[in-house]
DONULO-414309 format. One record per atom (N, C-alpha, C, O, CB): residue in one letter; atom name; x negated, y, z negated. Coordinates in pm, whole numbers, plus 50000, padded with zeros to 5 digits. Atoms other than C-alpha are relative to their C-alpha. Last residue first. Glycine has a CB too. Layout:
N
  code  site      x      y      z
     a    CA      X      Y      Z
...
! end
This chain:
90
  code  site      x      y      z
     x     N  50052  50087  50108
     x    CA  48514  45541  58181
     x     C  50124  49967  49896
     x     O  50104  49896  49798
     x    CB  49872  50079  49922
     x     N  50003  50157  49990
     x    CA  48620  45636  58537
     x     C  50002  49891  49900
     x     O  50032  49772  49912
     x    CB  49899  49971  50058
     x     N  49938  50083  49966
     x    CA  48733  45987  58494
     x     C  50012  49848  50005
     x     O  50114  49781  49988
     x    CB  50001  50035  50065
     x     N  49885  49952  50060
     x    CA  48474  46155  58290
     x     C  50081  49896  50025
     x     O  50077  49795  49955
     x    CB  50052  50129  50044
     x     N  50039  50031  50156
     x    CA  48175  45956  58448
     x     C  50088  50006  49880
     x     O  50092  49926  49787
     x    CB  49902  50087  49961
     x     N  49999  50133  50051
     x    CA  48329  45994  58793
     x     C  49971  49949  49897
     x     O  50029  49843  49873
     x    CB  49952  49943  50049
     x     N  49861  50003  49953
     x    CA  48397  46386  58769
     x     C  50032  49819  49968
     x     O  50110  49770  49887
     x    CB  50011  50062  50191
     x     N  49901  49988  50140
     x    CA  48048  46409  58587
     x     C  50137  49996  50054
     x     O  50202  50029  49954
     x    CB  49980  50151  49904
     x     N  50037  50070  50153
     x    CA  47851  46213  58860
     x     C  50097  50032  49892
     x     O  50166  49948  49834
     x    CB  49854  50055  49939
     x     N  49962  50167  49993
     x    CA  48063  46382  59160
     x     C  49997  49932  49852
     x     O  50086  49912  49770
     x    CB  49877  49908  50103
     x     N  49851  50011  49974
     x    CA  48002  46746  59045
     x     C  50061  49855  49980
     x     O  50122  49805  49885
     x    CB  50028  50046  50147
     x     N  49937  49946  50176
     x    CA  47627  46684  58956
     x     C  50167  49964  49963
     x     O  50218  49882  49887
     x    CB  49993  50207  49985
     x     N  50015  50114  50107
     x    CA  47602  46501  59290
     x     C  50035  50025  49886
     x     O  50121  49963  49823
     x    CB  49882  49953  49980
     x     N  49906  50064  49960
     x    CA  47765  46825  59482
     x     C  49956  49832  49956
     x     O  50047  49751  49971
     x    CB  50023  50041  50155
     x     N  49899  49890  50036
     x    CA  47535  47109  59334
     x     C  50124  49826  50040
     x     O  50189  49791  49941
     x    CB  50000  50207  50141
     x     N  49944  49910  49924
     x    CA  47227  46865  59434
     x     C  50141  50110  49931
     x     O  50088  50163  49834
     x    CB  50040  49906  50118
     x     N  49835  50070  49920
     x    CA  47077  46687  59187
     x     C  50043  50097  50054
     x     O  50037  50205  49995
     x    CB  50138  49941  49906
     x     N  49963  49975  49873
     x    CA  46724  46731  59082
     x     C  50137  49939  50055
     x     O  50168  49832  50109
     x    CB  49893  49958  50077
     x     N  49926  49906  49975
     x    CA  46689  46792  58728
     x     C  50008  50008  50159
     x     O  50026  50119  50210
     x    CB  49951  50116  49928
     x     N  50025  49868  50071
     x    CA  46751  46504  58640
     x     C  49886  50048  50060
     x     O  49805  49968  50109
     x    CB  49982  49994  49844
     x     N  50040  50038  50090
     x    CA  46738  46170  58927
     x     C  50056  50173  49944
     x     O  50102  50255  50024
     x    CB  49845  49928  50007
     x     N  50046  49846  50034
     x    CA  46876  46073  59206
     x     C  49967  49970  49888
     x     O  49975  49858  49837
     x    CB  50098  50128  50004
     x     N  50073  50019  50118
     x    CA  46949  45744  59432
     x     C  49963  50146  49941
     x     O  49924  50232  50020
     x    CB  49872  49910  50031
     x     N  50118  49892  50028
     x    CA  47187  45742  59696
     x     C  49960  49999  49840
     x     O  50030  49981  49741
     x    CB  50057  50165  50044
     x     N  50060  49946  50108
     x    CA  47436  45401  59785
     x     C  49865  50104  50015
     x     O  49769  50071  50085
     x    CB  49970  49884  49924
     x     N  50093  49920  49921
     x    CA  47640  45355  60096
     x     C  49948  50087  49822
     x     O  49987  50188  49763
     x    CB  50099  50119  50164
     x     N  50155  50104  49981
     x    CA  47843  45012  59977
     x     C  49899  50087  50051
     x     O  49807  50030  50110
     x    CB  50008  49859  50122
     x     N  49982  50099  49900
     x    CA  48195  45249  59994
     x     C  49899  49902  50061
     x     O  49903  49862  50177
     x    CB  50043  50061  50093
     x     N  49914  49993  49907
     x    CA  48011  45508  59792
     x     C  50026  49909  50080
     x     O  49931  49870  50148
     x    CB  49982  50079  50056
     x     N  49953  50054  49923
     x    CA  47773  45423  59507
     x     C  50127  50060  50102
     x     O  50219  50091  50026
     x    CB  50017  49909  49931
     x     N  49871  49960  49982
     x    CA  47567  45680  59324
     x     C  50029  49905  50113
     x     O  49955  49909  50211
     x    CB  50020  50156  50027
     x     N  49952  50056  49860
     x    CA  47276  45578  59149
     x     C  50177  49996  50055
     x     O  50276  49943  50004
     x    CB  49946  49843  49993
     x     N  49904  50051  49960
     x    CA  47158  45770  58872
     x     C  50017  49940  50139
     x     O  49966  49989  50240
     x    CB  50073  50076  49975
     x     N  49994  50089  49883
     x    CA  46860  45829  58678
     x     C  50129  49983  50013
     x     O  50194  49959  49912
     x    CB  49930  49872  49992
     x     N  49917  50068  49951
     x    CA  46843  46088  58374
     x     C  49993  49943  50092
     x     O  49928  50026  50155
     x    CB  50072  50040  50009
     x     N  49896  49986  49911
     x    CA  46588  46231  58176
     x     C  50072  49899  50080
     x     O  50029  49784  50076
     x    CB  49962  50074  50074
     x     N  49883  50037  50100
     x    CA  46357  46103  57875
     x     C  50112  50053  50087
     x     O  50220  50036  50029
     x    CB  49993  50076  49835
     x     N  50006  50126  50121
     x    CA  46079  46232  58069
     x     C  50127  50019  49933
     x     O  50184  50125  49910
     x    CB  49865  50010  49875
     x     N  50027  49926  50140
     x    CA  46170  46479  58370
     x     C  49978  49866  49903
     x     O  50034  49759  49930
     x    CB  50148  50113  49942
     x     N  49911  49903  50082
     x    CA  46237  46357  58747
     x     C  49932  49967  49859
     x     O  49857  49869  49846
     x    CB  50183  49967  50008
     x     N  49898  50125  50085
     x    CA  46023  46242  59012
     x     C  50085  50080  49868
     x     O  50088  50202  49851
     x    CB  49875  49849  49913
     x     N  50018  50090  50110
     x    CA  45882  46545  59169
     x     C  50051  49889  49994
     x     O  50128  49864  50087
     x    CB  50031  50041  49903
     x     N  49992  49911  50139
     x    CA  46025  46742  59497
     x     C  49939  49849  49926
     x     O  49944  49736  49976
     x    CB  50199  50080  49937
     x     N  50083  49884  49993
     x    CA  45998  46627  59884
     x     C  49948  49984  49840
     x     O  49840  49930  49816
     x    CB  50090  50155  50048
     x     N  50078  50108  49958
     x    CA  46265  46358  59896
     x     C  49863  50075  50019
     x     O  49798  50018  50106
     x    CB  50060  49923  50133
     x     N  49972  50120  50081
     x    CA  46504  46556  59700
     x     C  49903  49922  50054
     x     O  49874  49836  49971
     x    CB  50142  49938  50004
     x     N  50144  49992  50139
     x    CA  46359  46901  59822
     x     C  50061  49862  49952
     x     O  50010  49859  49840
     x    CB  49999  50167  49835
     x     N  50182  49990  49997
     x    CA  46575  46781  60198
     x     C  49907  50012  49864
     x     O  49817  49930  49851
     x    CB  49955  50145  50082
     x     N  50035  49872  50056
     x    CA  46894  46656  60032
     x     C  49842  50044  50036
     x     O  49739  50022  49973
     x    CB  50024  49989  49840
     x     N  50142  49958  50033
     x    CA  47044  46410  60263
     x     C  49952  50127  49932
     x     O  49978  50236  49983
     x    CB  49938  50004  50111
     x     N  50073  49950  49874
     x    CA  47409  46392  60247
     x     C  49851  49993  49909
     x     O  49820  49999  49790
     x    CB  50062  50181  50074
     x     N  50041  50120  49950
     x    CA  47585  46110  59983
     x     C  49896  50078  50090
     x     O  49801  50008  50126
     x    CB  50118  49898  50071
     x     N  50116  50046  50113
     x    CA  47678  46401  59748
     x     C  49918  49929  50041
     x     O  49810  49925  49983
     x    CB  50035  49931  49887
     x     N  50077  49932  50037
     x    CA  47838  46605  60005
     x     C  49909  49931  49936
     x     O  49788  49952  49953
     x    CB  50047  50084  49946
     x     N  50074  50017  49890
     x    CA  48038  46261  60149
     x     C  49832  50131  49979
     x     O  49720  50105  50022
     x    CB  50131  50037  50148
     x     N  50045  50133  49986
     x    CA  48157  46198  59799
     x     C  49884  50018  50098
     x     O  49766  49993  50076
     x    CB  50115  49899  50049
     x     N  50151  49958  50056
     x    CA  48267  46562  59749
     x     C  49929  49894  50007
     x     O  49815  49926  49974
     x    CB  49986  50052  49853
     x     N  50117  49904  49970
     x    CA  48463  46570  60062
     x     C  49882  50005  49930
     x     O  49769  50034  49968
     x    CB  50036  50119  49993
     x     N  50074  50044  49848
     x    CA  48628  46208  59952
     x     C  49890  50119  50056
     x     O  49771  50092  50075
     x    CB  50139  49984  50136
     x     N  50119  50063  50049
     x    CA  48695  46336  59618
     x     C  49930  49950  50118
     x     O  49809  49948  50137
     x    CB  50027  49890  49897
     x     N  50053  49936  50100
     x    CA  48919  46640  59752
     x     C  49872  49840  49945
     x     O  49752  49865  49956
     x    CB  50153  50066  49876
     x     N  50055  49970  49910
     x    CA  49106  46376  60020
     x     C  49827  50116  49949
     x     O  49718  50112  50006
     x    CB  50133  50062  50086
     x     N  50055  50095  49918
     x    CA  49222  46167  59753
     x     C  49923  50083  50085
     x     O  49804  50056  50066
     x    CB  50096  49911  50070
     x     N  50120  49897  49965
     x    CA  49363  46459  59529
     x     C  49899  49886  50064
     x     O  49785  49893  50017
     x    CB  49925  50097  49845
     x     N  49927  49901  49915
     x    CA  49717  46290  59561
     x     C  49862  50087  50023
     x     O  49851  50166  50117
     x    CB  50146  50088  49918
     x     N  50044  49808  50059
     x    CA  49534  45986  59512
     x     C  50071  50069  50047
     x     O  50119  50043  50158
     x    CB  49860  50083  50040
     x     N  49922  49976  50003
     x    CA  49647  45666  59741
     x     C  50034  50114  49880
     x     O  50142  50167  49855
     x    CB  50041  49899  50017
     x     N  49904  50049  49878
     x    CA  49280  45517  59740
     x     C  50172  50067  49935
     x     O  50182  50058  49813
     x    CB  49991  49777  50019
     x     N  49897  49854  49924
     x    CA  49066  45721  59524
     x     C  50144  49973  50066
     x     O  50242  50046  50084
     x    CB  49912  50072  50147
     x     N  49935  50024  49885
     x    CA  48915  45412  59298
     x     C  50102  50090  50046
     x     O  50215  50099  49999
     x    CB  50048  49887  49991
     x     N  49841  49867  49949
     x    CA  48690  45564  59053
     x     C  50062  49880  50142
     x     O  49991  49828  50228
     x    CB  49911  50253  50109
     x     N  49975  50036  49794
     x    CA  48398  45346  58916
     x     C  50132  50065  49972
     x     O  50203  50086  49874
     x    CB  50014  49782  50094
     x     N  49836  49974  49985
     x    CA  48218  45405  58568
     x     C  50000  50032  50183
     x     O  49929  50069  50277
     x    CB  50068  50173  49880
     x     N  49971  49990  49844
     x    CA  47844  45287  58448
     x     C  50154  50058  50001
     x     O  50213  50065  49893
     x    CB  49985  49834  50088
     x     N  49820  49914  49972
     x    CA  47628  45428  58153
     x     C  50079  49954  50088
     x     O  50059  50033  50181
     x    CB  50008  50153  50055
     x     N  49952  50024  49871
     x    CA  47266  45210  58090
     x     C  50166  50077  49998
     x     O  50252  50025  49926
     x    CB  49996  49819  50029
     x     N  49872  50058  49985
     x    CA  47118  45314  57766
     x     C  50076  50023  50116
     x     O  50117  50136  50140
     x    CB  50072  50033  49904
     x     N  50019  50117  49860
     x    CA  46789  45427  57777
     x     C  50128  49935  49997
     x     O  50113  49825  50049
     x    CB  49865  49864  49987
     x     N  49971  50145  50085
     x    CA  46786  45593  57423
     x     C  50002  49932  50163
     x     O  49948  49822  50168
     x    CB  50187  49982  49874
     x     N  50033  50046  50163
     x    CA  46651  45921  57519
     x     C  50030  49864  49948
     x     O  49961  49815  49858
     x    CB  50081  50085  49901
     x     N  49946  49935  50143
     x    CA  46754  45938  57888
     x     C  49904  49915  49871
     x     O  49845  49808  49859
     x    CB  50202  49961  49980
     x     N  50099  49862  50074
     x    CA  46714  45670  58121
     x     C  50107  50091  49845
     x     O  50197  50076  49762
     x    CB  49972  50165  50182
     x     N  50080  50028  50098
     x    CA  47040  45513  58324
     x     C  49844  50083  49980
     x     O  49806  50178  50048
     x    CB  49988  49858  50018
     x     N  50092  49922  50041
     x    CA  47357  45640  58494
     x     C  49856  49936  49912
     x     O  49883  49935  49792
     x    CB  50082  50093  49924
     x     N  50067  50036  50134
     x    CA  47573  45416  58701
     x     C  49842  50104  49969
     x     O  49745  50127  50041
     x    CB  49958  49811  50014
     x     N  50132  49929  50026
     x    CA  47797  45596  58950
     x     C  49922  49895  49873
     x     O  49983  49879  49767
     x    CB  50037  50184  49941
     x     N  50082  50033  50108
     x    CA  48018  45404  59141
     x     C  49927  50089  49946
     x     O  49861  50153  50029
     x    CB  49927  49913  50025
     x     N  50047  49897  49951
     x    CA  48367  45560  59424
     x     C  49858  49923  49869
     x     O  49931  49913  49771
     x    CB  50107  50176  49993
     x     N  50099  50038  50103
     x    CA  48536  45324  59577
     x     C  49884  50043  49957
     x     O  49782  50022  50024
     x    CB  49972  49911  50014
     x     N  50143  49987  50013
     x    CA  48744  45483  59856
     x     C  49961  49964  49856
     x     O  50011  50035  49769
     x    CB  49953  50143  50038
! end
């Protein structure tokens, strides 16, 4: 599994990206659950604001099944993802 996040916004606007490839992982199955969490519909996400000035935008790629978010609305299981792939990927 191919996992993208690119982050942009924020204070300086500077574009962030990093990609994970899971495939043959021993914790393969562990990024895959949080992948599919992050990818679910978040009912207040399509409901709620746009997000904060000078805050964050991300787009989270999964296997070509991309979700769009923003600060302070990320689910408990985008947050996770984003900084797991951001850490890891870069």
């Amino acid at each position: 599994m191919k996992i993208e996040v690119v982050r942009t916004g924020g204070f300086a606007g500077i574009e962030r990206r990093a990609e994970v490839d899971t495939s043959g992982r021993p914790d393969e199955q562990e990024w895959r659950d949080l992948a599919e969490q992050a990818l679910s519909p978040h009912p207040l996400a399509a409901e709620g604001p746009g997000g904060v000035r000078d805050g964050f935008a991300y787009l989270i790629t999964v296997d070509g099944r991309t979700v769009s978010c923003q600060d302070p609305h990320l689910t408990d299981a985008q947050r996770g993802l984003i900084t797991r792939v951001l850490k890891e990927g870069a």
